[in-house]
C-alpha positions as CSV (number, residue, x, y, z in Angstrom):
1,X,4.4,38.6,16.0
2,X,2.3,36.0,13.7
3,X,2.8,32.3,13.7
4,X,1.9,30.3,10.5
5,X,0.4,27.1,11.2
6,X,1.7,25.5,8.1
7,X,4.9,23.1,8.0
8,X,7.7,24.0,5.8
9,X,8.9,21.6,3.3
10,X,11.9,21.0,5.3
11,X,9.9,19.9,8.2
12,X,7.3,17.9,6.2
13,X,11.1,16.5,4.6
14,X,11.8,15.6,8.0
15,X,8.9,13.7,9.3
16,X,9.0,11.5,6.3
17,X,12.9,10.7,6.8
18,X,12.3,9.9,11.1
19,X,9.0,7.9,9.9
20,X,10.6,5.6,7.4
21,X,13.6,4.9,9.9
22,X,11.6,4.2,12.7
23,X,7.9,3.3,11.5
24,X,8.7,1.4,8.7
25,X,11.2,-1.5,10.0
26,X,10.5,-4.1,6.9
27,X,11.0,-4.4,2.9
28,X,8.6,-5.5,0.2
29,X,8.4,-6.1,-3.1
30,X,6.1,-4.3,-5.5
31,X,5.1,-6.4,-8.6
32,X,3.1,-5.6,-12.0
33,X,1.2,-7.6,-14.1
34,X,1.4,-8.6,-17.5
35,X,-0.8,-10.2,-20.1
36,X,-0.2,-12.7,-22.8
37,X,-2.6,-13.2,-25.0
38,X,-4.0,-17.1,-25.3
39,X,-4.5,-17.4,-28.5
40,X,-8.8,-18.0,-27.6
41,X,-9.2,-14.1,-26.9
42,X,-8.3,-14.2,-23.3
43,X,-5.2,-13.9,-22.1
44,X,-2.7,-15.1,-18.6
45,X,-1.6,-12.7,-16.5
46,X,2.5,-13.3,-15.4
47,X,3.5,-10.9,-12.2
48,X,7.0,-9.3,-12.5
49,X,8.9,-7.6,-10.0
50,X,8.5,-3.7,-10.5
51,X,10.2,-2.5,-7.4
52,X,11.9,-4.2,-4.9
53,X,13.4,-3.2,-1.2
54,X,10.5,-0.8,-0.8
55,X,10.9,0.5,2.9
56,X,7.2,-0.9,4.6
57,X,5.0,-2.1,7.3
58,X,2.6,-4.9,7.2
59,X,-0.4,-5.0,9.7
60,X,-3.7,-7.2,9.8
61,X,-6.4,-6.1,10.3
62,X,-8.5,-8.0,12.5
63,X,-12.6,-8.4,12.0
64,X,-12.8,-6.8,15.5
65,X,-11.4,-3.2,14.5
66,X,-13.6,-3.5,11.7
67,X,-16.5,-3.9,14.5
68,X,-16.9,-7.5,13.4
69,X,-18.5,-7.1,10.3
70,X,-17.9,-7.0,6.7
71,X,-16.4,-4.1,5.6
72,X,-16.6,-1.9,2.1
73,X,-13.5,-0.9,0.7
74,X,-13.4,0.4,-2.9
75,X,-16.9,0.2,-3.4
76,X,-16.9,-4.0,-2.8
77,X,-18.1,-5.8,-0.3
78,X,-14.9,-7.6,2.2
79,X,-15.4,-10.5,4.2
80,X,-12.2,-11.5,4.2
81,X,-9.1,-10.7,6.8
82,X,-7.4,-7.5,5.0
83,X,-4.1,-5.4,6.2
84,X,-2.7,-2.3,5.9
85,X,0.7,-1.4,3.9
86,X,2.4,1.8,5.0
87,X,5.3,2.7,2.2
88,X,6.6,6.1,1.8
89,X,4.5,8.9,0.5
90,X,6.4,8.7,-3.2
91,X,6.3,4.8,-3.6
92,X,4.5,4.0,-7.0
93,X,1.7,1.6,-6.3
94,X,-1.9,1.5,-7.4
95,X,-5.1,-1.3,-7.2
96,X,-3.4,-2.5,-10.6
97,X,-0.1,-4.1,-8.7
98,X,0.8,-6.7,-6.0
99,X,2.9,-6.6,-3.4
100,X,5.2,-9.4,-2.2
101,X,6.2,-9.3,1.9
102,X,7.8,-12.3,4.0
103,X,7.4,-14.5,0.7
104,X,3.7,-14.0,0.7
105,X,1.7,-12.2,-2.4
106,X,-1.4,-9.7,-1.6
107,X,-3.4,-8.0,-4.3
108,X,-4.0,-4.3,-3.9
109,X,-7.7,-3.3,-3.2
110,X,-6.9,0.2,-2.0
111,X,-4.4,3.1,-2.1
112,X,-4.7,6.4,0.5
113,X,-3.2,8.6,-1.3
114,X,-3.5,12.7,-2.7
115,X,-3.0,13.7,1.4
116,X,-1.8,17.0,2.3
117,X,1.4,17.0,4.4
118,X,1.3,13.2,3.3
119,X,4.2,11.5,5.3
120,X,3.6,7.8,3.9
121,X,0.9,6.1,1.8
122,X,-1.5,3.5,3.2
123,X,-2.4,0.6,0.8
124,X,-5.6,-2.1,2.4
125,X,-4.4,-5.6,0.4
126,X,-5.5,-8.8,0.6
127,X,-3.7,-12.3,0.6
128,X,-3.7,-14.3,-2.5
């Protein structure tokens, strides 16, 4: 008898339910922004809340794991501290939002996402 080696959606279902009870123990805020034209052909940008109580984890990454040196994410140089967001695989968030945890605000440099079997997404921000 042949075994498949693929998960069923019911399994894949699964997985994302026990990981967002047990791996992702906080809540964030996701926000957008929005610009007003100045009147001097710029503009200000005003952050809104988009989505809030988004099931998450927050975790910083430390210059060590990133061997002690700058690191490149999304094609830019980072010498500054940066963490990791997990949210679940279907939360809407792209480099074009913040995201508001414990009352601080991070911009979004990064989003893992377009994963088979993805069972969360992994966003790298940094603190505003």
């Amino acid at each position: 008898m042949a075994t498949s080696n693929t998960l069923s959606s019911a399994e894949i279902a699964q997985m994302r339910s026990d990981y967002e009870a047990i791996g992702l123990p906080d809540t964030c805020i996701i926000l957008s922004g929005t610009v007003a034209a100045d009147g001097q052909g710029g503009g200000t940008i005003t952050w809104g809340t988009t989505t809030t109580g988004v099931k998450c984890r927050l975790d910083y990454v430390s210059p060590s794991f990133q061997g002690g040196q700058e690191s490149i994410a999304a094609g830019a140089l980072q010498s500054f501290p940066s963490y990791f967001l997990a949210v679940p695989y279907n939360t809407a968030i792209t480099t074009a939002n913040r995201v508001e945890h414990g009352g601080a605000i991070y911009n979004v440099s990064e989003v893992n996402s377009g994963k088979s079997w993805q069972l969360f997404l992994y966003a790298r921000l940094e603190k505003v």
